[in-house]
C-alpha positions as CSV (number, residue, x, y, z in Angstrom):
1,X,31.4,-19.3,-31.6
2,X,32.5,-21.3,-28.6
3,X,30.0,-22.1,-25.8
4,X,31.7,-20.2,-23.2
5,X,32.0,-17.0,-25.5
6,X,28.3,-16.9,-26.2
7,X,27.4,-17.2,-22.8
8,X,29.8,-14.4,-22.2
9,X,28.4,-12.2,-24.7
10,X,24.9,-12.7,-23.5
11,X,26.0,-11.2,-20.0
12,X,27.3,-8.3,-21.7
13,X,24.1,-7.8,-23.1
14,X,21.7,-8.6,-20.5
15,X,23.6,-7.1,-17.6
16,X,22.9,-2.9,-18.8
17,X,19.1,-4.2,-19.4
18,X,18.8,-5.8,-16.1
19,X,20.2,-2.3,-14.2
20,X,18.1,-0.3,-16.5
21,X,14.9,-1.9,-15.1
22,X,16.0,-2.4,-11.8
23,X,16.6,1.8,-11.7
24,X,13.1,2.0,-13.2
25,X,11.9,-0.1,-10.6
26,X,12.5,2.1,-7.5
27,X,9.3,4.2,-6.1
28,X,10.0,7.5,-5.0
29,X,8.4,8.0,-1.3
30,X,7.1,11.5,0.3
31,X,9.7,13.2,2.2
32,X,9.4,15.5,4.8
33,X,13.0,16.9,6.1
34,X,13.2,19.4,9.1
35,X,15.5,22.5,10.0
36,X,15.0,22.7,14.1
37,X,16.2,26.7,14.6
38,X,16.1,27.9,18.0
39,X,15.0,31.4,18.4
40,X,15.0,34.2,20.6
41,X,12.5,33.7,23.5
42,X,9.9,36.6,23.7
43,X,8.2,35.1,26.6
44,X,10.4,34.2,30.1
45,X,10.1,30.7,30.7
46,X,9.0,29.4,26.5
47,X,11.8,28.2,24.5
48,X,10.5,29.2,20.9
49,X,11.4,27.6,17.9
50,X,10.8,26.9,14.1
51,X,10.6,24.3,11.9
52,X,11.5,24.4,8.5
53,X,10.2,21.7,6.6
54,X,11.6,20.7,3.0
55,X,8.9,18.2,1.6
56,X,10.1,15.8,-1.3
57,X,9.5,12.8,-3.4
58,X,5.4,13.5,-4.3
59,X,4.2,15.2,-7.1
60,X,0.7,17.2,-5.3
61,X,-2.3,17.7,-7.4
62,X,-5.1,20.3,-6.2
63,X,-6.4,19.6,-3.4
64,X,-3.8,17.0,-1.9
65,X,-2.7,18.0,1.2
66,X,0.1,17.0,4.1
67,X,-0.4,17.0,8.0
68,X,2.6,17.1,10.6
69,X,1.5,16.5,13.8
70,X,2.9,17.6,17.3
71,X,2.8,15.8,20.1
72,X,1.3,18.0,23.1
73,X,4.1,16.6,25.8
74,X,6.6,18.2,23.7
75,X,4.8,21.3,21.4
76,X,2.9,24.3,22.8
77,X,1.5,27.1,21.1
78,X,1.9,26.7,17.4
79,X,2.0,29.3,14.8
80,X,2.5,28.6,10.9
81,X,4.5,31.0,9.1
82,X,4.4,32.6,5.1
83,X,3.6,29.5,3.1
84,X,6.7,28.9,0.2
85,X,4.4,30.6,-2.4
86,X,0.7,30.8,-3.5
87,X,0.1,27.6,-4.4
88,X,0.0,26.4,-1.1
89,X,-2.8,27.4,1.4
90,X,-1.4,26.6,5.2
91,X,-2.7,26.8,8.3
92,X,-2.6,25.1,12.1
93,X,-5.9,23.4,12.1
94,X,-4.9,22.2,15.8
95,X,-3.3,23.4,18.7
96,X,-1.6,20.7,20.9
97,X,-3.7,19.9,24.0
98,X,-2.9,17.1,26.1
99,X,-6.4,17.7,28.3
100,X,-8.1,16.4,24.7
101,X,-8.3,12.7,24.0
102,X,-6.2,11.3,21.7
103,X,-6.1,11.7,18.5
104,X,-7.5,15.2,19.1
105,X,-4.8,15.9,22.0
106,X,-2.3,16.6,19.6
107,X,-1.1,19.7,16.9
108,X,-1.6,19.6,13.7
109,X,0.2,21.7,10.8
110,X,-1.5,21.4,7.5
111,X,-0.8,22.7,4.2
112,X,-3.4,22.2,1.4
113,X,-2.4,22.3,-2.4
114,X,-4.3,25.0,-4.1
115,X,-3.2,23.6,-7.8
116,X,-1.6,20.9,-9.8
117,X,1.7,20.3,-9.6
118,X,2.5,22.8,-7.0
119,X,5.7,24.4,-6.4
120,X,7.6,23.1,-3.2
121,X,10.5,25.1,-3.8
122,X,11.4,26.8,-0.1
123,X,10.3,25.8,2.9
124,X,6.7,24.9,4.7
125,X,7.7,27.4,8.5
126,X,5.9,26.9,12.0
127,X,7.6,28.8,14.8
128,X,6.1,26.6,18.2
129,X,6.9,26.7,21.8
130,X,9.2,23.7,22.8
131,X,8.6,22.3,26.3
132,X,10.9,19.4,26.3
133,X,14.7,19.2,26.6
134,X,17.6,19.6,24.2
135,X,16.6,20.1,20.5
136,X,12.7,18.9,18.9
137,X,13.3,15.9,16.8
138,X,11.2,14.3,14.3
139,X,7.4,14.0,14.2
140,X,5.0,11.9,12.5
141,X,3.6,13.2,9.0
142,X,0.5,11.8,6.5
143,X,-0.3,12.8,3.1
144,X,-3.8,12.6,1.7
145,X,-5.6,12.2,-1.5
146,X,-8.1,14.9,-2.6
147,X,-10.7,13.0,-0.7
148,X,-8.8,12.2,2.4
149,X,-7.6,9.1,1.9
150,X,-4.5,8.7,3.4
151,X,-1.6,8.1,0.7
152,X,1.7,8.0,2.6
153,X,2.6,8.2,6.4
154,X,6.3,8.4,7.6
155,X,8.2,10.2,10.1
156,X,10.1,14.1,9.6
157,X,13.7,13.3,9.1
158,X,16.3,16.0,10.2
159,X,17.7,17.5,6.8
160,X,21.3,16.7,5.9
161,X,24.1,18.6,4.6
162,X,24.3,17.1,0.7
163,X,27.0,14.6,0.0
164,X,27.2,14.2,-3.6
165,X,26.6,10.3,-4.5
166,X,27.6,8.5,-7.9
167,X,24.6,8.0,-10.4
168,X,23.3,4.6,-10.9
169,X,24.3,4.5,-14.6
170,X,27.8,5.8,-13.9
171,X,28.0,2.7,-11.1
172,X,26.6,0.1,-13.9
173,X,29.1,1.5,-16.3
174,X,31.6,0.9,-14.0
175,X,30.4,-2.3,-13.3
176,X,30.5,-3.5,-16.9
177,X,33.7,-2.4,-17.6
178,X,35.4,-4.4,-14.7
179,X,33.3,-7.4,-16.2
180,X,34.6,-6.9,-19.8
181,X,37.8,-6.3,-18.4
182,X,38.1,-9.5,-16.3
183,X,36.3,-11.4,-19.6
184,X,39.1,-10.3,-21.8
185,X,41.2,-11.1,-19.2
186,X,40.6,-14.6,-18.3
187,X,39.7,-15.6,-22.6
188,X,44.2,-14.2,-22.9
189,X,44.9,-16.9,-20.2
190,X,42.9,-19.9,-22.0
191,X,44.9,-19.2,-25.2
Protein backbone atom coordinates (compact mmCIF):
# COMPACT_ATOMS: atom_id res chain seq x y z
CA UNK A 1 0.00 0.00 0.00
CA UNK A 2 1.19 3.31 -1.18
CA UNK A 3 1.76 6.24 1.29
CA UNK A 4 -0.83 8.36 -0.06
CA UNK A 5 -3.51 5.52 -0.04
CA UNK A 6 -2.99 4.75 3.57
CA UNK A 7 -3.21 8.20 4.54
CA UNK A 8 -6.38 8.16 2.63
CA UNK A 9 -7.79 5.31 4.21
CA UNK A 10 -7.09 6.50 7.60
CA UNK A 11 -9.38 9.71 6.86
CA UNK A 12 -12.06 7.46 5.89
CA UNK A 13 -11.79 5.98 9.10
CA UNK A 14 -11.23 8.68 11.43
CA UNK A 15 -13.57 11.23 9.92
CA UNK A 16 -17.25 9.19 11.06
CA UNK A 17 -15.32 8.84 14.64
CA UNK A 18 -14.39 12.41 14.87
CA UNK A 19 -18.34 13.52 13.97
CA UNK A 20 -19.57 10.90 16.27
CA UNK A 21 -17.87 12.49 19.29
CA UNK A 22 -18.16 15.93 18.21
CA UNK A 23 -22.30 15.13 18.25
CA UNK A 24 -21.79 13.57 21.69
CA UNK A 25 -20.11 16.53 22.70
CA UNK A 26 -22.96 19.19 22.45
CA UNK A 27 -24.76 20.06 25.99
CA UNK A 28 -28.29 20.55 25.77
CA UNK A 29 -29.31 24.03 27.51
CA UNK A 30 -32.82 24.90 29.37
CA UNK A 31 -35.16 26.45 27.05
CA UNK A 32 -37.90 28.55 27.71
CA UNK A 33 -40.01 29.54 24.42
CA UNK A 34 -43.10 31.98 24.71
CA UNK A 35 -46.61 32.26 22.87
CA UNK A 36 -47.50 36.24 23.49
CA UNK A 37 -51.70 35.96 22.87
CA UNK A 38 -53.51 38.99 23.21
CA UNK A 39 -56.78 38.67 24.80
CA UNK A 40 -59.98 40.24 25.23
CA UNK A 41 -59.74 43.23 27.78
CA UNK A 42 -62.18 42.85 30.79
CA UNK A 43 -61.09 45.95 32.32
CA UNK A 44 -61.20 49.52 30.14
CA UNK A 45 -57.86 50.89 30.05
CA UNK A 46 -55.60 47.05 30.79
CA UNK A 47 -54.46 45.31 27.77
CA UNK A 48 -54.49 41.57 29.06
CA UNK A 49 -52.54 38.92 27.84
CA UNK A 50 -51.00 35.34 28.21
CA UNK A 51 -48.05 33.67 28.02
CA UNK A 52 -47.60 30.40 26.99
CA UNK A 53 -44.42 29.04 27.82
CA UNK A 54 -42.92 25.68 26.23
CA UNK A 55 -39.85 24.83 28.46
CA UNK A 56 -37.14 22.44 26.86
CA UNK A 57 -33.71 21.03 26.99
CA UNK A 58 -33.65 20.01 31.14
CA UNK A 59 -34.55 16.84 32.49
CA UNK A 60 -36.36 18.26 36.29
CA UNK A 61 -36.01 16.01 39.25
CA UNK A 62 -38.41 16.62 42.41
CA UNK A 63 -38.05 19.55 43.68
CA UNK A 64 -36.28 21.54 40.75
CA UNK A 65 -37.91 24.38 39.96
CA UNK A 66 -37.92 27.42 37.09
CA UNK A 67 -38.65 31.31 37.74
CA UNK A 68 -39.65 33.79 34.86
CA UNK A 69 -39.53 37.07 36.03
CA UNK A 70 -41.53 40.33 34.92
CA UNK A 71 -40.35 43.40 34.92
CA UNK A 72 -42.85 45.90 36.72
CA UNK A 73 -42.42 48.84 33.87
CA UNK A 74 -43.84 46.43 31.57
CA UNK A 75 -46.20 43.61 33.62
CA UNK A 76 -49.10 44.38 36.04
CA UNK A 77 -51.28 42.08 37.74
CA UNK A 78 -50.26 38.52 37.14
CA UNK A 79 -52.25 35.54 37.32
CA UNK A 80 -50.89 31.78 36.52
CA UNK A 81 -53.13 29.60 34.85
CA UNK A 82 -53.87 25.36 35.04
CA UNK A 83 -50.33 23.97 35.35
CA UNK A 84 -49.66 21.27 32.10
CA UNK A 85 -50.49 18.39 34.53
CA UNK A 86 -49.96 17.27 38.18
CA UNK A 87 -46.57 17.03 38.25
CA UNK A 88 -46.06 20.49 38.36
CA UNK A 89 -47.11 22.68 41.31
CA UNK A 90 -47.26 26.64 39.92
CA UNK A 91 -47.89 29.60 41.36
CA UNK A 92 -47.00 33.68 41.19
CA UNK A 93 -44.94 34.00 44.19
CA UNK A 94 -44.58 37.86 43.25
CA UNK A 95 -46.54 40.50 41.84
CA UNK A 96 -44.56 43.14 39.88
CA UNK A 97 -44.18 46.31 41.97
CA UNK A 98 -42.00 48.99 40.95
CA UNK A 99 -42.51 51.02 44.49
CA UNK A 100 -40.30 47.72 45.87
CA UNK A 101 -36.51 47.75 45.56
CA UNK A 102 -34.99 45.79 43.25
CA UNK A 103 -34.81 42.56 43.10
CA UNK A 104 -38.11 42.43 44.96
CA UNK A 105 -39.68 45.15 42.51
CA UNK A 106 -40.31 42.71 40.02
CA UNK A 107 -42.86 39.43 39.17
CA UNK A 108 -42.15 36.35 39.50
CA UNK A 109 -43.85 33.03 37.92
CA UNK A 110 -42.71 29.92 39.41
CA UNK A 111 -43.39 26.41 38.75
CA UNK A 112 -42.00 23.72 41.17
CA UNK A 113 -41.42 20.01 40.11
CA UNK A 114 -43.52 17.82 42.33
CA UNK A 115 -41.53 14.50 40.88
CA UNK A 116 -38.71 13.04 38.88
CA UNK A 117 -38.69 13.34 35.51
CA UNK A 118 -41.75 15.41 35.14
CA UNK A 119 -43.87 15.73 32.23
CA UNK A 120 -43.45 19.19 30.32
CA UNK A 121 -45.65 18.21 27.61
CA UNK A 122 -48.17 21.44 27.16
CA UNK A 123 -47.68 24.64 28.22
CA UNK A 124 -46.64 26.51 31.64
CA UNK A 125 -49.93 29.75 31.15
CA UNK A 126 -49.93 33.24 33.03
CA UNK A 127 -52.57 35.67 31.70
CA UNK A 128 -50.85 39.40 33.00
CA UNK A 129 -51.80 42.94 32.31
CA UNK A 130 -49.39 44.46 29.71
CA UNK A 131 -48.64 48.25 30.21
CA UNK A 132 -46.09 48.81 27.54
CA UNK A 133 -46.57 49.14 23.73
CA UNK A 134 -46.89 46.73 20.87
CA UNK A 135 -46.43 43.03 21.83
CA UNK A 136 -44.44 41.68 25.47
CA UNK A 137 -41.18 40.27 24.32
CA UNK A 138 -38.83 38.07 26.09
CA UNK A 139 -38.04 37.98 29.83
CA UNK A 140 -35.28 36.70 31.92
CA UNK A 141 -35.72 33.03 33.34
CA UNK A 142 -33.41 30.84 36.09
CA UNK A 143 -33.59 27.29 36.95
CA UNK A 144 -32.67 25.97 40.35
CA UNK A 145 -31.36 22.92 41.97
CA UNK A 146 -33.48 21.20 44.78
CA UNK A 147 -31.56 23.44 47.17
CA UNK A 148 -31.76 26.66 45.24
CA UNK A 149 -28.76 26.81 43.67
CA UNK A 150 -29.11 28.44 40.53
CA UNK A 151 -28.41 25.87 37.47
CA UNK A 152 -29.09 27.83 34.31
CA UNK A 153 -30.17 31.48 33.54
CA UNK A 154 -31.12 32.61 29.96
CA UNK A 155 -33.64 34.73 28.42
CA UNK A 156 -37.57 33.46 27.03
CA UNK A 157 -37.26 33.24 23.37
CA UNK A 158 -40.44 33.74 21.22
CA UNK A 159 -41.43 30.14 19.90
CA UNK A 160 -40.90 29.46 16.17
CA UNK A 161 -42.89 27.82 13.56
CA UNK A 162 -40.65 24.25 13.09
CA UNK A 163 -38.49 24.16 10.01
CA UNK A 164 -37.46 20.65 9.69
CA UNK A 165 -33.38 20.59 9.67
CA UNK A 166 -31.09 17.65 8.36
CA UNK A 167 -29.75 15.24 11.22
CA UNK A 168 -26.17 15.44 12.00
CA UNK A 169 -25.48 11.79 10.84
CA UNK A 170 -27.39 12.29 7.55
CA UNK A 171 -24.93 15.62 7.09
CA UNK A 172 -21.61 13.36 7.98
CA UNK A 173 -22.84 10.76 5.64
CA UNK A 174 -23.13 13.20 3.17
CA UNK A 175 -20.01 14.47 3.92
CA UNK A 176 -18.08 11.21 3.58
CA UNK A 177 -19.46 10.30 0.49
CA UNK A 178 -18.35 13.55 -1.38
CA UNK A 179 -14.87 12.69 0.32
CA UNK A 180 -14.78 9.06 -1.02
CA UNK A 181 -16.11 10.38 -4.10
CA UNK A 182 -13.42 13.04 -4.75
CA UNK A 183 -10.68 10.23 -3.33
CA UNK A 184 -11.75 7.80 -6.04
CA UNK A 185 -11.69 10.52 -8.12
CA UNK A 186 -8.49 12.14 -7.97
CA UNK A 187 -6.54 8.16 -7.41
CA UNK A 188 -8.44 7.59 -11.61
CA UNK A 189 -6.44 10.72 -12.56
CA UNK A 190 -2.89 9.64 -11.11
CA UNK A 191 -3.20 6.33 -13.08
Amino acid sequence: MTWSLWTASRRLVLLPILVLLHSMGTANASTVQFIATNLSDVTPGEDLWRYDYIVTGHSFLASEFFDVYFDPLLYGTLTAEVSPSADWDVRILQQPNAANLPPFDRGMFDAFALVDNPSVAGTFAVSFVYLGSGSPGAQPFEVFAANSNLLESGLTSPAATAIPEPSTVLLSLLGMACYTVRFRWTGMIRR
